[in-house]
N, C-alpha and C positions, 0 to 999 in steps of 0.2 A: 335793064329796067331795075329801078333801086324800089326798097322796100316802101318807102313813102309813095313813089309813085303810083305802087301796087292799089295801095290801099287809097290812094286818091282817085282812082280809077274804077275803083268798085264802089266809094259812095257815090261817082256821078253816075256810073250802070243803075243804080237803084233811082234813078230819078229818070237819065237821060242815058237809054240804052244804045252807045258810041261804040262804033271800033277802034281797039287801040290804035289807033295807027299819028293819031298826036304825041303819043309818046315815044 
């Protein structure tokens, strides 16, 4: 998991709480 993705994944936690599991 790259750094961008990290952090793309934590603004949509803040909206749409996903499990990583698309990345």
């Amino acid at each position: 998991m790259t750094t961008c993705s990290y952090y793309s994944y934590l603004l949509l936690a803040c909206c749409i709480p996903l499990p990583p599991t698309y990345l």
